[in-house]
C-alpha positions as CSV (number, residue, x, y, z in Angstrom):
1,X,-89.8,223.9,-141.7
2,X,-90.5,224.6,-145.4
3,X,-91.7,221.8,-148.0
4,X,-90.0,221.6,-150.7
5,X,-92.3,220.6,-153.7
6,X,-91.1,219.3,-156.9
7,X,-93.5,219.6,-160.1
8,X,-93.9,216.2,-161.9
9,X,-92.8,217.7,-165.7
10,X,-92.5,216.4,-169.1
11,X,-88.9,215.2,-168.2
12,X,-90.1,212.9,-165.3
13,X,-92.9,211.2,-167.9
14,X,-90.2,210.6,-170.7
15,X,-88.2,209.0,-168.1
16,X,-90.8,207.3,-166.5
17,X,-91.9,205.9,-169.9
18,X,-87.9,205.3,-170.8
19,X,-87.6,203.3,-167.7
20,X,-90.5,201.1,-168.3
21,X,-89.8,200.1,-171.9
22,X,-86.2,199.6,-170.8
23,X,-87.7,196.8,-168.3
24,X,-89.5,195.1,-170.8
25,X,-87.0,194.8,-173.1
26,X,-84.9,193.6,-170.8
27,X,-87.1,190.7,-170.1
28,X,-87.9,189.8,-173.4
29,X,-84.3,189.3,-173.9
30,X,-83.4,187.2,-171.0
31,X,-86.4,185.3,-171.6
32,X,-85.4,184.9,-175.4
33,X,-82.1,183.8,-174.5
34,X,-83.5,181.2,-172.3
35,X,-85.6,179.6,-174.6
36,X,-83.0,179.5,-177.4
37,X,-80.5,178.1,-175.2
38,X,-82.9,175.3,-174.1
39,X,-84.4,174.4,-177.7
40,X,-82.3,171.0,-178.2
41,X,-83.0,170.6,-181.8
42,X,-86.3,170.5,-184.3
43,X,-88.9,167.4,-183.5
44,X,-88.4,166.6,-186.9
45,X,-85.9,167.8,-189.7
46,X,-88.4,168.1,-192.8
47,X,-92.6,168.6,-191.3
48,X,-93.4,168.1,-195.3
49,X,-91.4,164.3,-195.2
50,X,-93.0,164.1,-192.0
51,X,-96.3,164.6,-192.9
52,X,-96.2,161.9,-196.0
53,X,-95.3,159.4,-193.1
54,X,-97.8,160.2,-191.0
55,X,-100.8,158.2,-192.3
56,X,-98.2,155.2,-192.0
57,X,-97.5,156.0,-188.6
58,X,-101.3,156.1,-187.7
59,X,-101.1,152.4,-189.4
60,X,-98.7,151.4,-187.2
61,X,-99.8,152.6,-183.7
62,X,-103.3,150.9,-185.4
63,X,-101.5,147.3,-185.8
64,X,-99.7,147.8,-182.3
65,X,-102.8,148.4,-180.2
66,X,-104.6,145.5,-182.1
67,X,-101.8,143.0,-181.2
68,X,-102.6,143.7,-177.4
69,X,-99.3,143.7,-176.1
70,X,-98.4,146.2,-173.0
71,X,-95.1,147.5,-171.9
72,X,-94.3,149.3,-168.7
73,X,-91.0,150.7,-167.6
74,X,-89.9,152.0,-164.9
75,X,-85.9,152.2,-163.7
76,X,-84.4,150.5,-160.5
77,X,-81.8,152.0,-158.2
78,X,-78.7,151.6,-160.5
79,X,-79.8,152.7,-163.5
80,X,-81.3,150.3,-165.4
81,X,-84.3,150.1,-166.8
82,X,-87.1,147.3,-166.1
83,X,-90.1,146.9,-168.4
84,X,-93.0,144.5,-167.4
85,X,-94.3,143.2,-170.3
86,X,-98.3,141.4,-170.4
87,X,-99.4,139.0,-173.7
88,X,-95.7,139.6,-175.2
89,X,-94.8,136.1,-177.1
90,X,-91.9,134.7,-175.3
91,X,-88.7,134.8,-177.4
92,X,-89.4,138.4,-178.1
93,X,-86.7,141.1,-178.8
94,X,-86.7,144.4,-176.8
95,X,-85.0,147.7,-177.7
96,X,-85.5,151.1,-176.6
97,X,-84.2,154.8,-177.3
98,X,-83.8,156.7,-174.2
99,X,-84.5,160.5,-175.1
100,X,-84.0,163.5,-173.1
101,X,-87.3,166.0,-173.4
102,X,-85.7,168.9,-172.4
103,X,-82.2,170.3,-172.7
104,X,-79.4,169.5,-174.4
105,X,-79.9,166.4,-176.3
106,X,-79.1,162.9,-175.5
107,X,-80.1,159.7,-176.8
108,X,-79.0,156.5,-175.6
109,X,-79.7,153.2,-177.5
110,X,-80.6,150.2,-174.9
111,X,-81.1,146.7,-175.1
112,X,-83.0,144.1,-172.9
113,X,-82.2,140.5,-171.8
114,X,-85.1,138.5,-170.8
115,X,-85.8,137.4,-167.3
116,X,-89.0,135.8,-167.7
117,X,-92.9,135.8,-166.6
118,X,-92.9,139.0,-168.7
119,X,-89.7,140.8,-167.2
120,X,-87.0,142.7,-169.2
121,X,-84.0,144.0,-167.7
122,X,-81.6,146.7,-169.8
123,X,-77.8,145.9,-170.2
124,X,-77.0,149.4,-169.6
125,X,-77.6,152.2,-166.9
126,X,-79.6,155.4,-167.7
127,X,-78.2,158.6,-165.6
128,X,-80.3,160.2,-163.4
129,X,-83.0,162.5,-164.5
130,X,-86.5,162.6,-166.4
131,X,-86.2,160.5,-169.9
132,X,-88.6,159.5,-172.4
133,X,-88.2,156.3,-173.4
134,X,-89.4,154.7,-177.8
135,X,-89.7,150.7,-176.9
136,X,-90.1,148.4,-179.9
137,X,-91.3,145.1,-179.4
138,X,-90.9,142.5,-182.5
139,X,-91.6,138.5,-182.2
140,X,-91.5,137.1,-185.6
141,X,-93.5,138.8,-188.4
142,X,-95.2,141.2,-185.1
143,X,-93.8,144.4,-184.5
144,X,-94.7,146.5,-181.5
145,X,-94.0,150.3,-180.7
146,X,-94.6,153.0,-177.8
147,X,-93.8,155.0,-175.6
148,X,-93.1,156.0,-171.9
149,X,-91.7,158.3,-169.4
150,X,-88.9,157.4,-167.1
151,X,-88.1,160.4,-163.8
């Protein structure tokens, strides 16, 4: 039997190094177009507007924890969504935004109708999925804000 040995040359390390820049590029540009095609939109339009509100945003979330209110929601089998309330005023008013955190973007505006002791049941269904829910709160003159996950 003879043994055929090849040499490893000049030409074998260019292609060796070829090869391996080839698979990193490659990946960086999958992985690129992944996260581009994800990105739903900017957090906010203008940081510099956003960043003049800010200290007024800090006021708010202030004036909302002092007020003592809590707000819980969580979403039953067909959709809609159920927020347990504790030291909400009765005759409140309830509204929420229903966000999407990832993907394409979807917002959906929903409103509440009272069922008492502290109960709040939404007029319309949320579609499956993980959502992050904006709940405002306001009872005369007292406005309330946060915020919440929904899966």
């Amino acid at each position: 039997m003879t043994s055929k040995t090849t040499r490893f040359t000049g030409k074998h390390m260019a292609a060796v190094f070829v090869g391996g820049f080839a698979i990193v590029i490659a990946v960086n540009l999958v992985m690129a177009s992944i996260a581009v095609g994800s990105f739903h939109g900017t957090v906010v339009d203008n940081s510099y507007v956003a960043s003049q509100n800010y200290n007024g945003w800090l006021k708010q979330a202030a004036a909302s924890k002092a007020l003592g209110w809590q707000a819980v929601p969580h979403r039953r089998a067909d959709g809609r969504v159920v927020i347990e309330t504790l030291a909400v005023p009765a005759g409140a008013a309830v509204t929420a935004t229903a966000e999407r955190p990832l993907g394409t973007r979807e917002d959906t505006p929903l409103t509440f109708a009272a069922q008492g002791q502290g109960r709040w049941v939404s007029n319309e269904a949320l579609a499956p999925g993980r959502w992050q829910m904006r709940t405002a709160i306001r009872a005369g003159d007292q406005a309330w804000a946060g915020e919440g996950e929904l899966r």
